[in-house]
N, C-alpha and C positions, 0 to 999 in steps of 0.2 A: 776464320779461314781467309779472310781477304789480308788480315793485316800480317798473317804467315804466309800467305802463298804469292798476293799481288805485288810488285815494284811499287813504292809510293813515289817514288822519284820519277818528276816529268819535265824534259828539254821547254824551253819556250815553243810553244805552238806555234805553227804557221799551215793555214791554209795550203793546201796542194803538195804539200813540199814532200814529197818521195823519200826524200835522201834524209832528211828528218828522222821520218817515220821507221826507218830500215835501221839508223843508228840506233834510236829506243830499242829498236827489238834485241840486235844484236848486242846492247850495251846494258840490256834488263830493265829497262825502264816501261814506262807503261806508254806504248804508242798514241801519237794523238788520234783520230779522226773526227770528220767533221761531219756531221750528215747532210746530205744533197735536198734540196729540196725539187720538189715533184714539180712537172711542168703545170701551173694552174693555167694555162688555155691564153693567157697574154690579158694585161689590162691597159686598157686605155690612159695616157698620160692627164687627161681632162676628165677628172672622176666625177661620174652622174653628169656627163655630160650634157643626156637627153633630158635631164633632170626629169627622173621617171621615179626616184625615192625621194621624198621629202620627210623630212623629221618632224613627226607628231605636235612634238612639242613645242617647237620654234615655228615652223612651218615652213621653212629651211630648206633649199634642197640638203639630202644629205650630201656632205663632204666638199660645201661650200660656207664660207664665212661673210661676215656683212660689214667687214672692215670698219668704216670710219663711218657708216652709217645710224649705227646705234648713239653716237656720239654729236650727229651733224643733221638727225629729223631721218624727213625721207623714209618712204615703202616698201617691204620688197611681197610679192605675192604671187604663187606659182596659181597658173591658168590651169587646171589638168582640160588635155586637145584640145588649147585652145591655140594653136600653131597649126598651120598647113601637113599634111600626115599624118595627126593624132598627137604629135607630140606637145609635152608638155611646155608652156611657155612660162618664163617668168618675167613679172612686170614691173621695172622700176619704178616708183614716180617718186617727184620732190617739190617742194614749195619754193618759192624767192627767198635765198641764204639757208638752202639744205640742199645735202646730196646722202644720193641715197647708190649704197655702193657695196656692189658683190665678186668675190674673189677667192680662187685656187689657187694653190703652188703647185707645181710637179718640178721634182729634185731631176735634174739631167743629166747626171754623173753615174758613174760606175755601169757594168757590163750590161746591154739589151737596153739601153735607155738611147736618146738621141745621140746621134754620131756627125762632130762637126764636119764641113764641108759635102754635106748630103743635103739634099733639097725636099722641103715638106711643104704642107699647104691645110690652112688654117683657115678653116669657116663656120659661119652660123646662118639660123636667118634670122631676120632681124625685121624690127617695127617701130618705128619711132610716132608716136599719137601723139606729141603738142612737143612744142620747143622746150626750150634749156638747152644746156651740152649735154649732149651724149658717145660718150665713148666707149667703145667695144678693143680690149686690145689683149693679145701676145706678146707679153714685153720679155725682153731677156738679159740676164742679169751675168755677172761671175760671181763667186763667193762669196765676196766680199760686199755686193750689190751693186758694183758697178755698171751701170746700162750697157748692151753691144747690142740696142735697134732690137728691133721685132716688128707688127705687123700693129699699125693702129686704123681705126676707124672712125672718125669723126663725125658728128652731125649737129647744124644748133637749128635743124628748122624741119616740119614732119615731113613724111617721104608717104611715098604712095602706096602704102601698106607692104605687107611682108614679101622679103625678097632673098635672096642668099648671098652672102659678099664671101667675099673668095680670094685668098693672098697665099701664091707661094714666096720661098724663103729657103736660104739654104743657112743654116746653123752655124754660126760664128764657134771658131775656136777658143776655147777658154769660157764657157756657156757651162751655167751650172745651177741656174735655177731660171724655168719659164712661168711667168706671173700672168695666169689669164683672169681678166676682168672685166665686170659690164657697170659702168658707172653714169649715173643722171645726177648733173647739179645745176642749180636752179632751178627753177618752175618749168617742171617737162615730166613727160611720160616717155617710158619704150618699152619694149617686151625683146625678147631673146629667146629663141628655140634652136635644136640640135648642132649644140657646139662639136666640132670634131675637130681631131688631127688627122690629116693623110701624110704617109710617106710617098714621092716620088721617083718611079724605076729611073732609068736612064734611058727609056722611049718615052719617058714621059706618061706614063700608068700610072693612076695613083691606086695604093690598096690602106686599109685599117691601119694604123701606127699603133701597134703594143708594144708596151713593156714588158722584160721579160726577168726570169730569173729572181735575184733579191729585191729589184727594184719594182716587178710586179707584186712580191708578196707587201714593201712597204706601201705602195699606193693603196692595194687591197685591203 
């Protein structure tokens, strides 16, 4: 029945396109459509941010990777509440000539994802237990990986236990992949708890930054 009754013939597809779709019908062809997908409630750009899943088997948060670490020594090791609120902390530490180093991507492109010349505000808290460098950052890239600045935070000597650091920023045009990372190299310790992005109103109100749309479904 399908190959007597249906058009096999189909125009090049294109999302949205109305006038497309109206020709297939009219021209017998087999209209395209696309399916929508359901609103999932918005996801954070910083996945397991609070690093509240940890992978069994790494011991990992989920949906964070240990870059150059597996390669260069150095620990990584989630604290469960052992940060101020319950939240889970994760603890760098590294020896003299290792670094121990953990890292996200969030893609910034396409619909519901950051929008250049808007203003956000990127925090954790943060603990730094014995020296080496330590770097906490929101870098930001184009395409191609070229840097345009982001939001870093430096430390090579301990701090007086956990605090919250706090940087807004307004998103560079041409911005298309934001690299959050918490790196110890050399002989040092630090701990990291409830990393987040805020969006900022234009009273200056920060609220939750999600992702929406396609770009929520691939962070999820």
């Amino acid at each position: 029945l399908y190959h007597e009754y249906a058009p096999t013939f189909q125009s090049n597809p294109k999302r949205g396109d109305r006038w497309m779709q109206a020709h297939c019908c009219a021209d017998g062809q087999m209209p395209f459509l696309t399916p929508q997908l359901c609103d999932i409630g918005g996801v954070s750009p910083i996945v397991n941010g609070d690093f509240s899943e940890v992978d069994r088997s790494t011991g990992v948060p989920l949906g964070w990777h240990l870059g150059h670490c597996q390669e260069q020594g150095g620990t990584v090791t989630v604290v469960k509440g052992g940060a101020p609120g319950g939240f889970n902390a994760v603890r760098l530490a590294a020896k003299a000539g290792e670094t121990a180093y953990l890292n996200v991507d969030s893609n910034t492109a396409g619909d519901g994802a950051y929008v250049p010349g808007r203003m956000y505000r990127f925090s954790a808290l943060v603990k730094v237990t014995s020296g080496g460098a330590v770097r906490l950052s929101d870098a930001i890239f184009d395409s191609s990986w070229k840097s345009l600045g982001g939001v870093y935070f430096r430390y090579k000597a301990p701090d007086a236990g956990w605090h919250r650091v706090t940087r807004d920023y307004v998103m560079p045009k041409g911005a298309s992949i934001v690299h959050y990372a918490f790196v110890v190299t050399g002989a040092g310790e630090a701990e990291v708890a409830d990393m987040k992005v805020e969006e900022l109103g234009p009273d200056g109100a920060a609220k939750p930054f999600c992702l929406k749309g396609d770009d929520a479904y691939t962070r999820f």
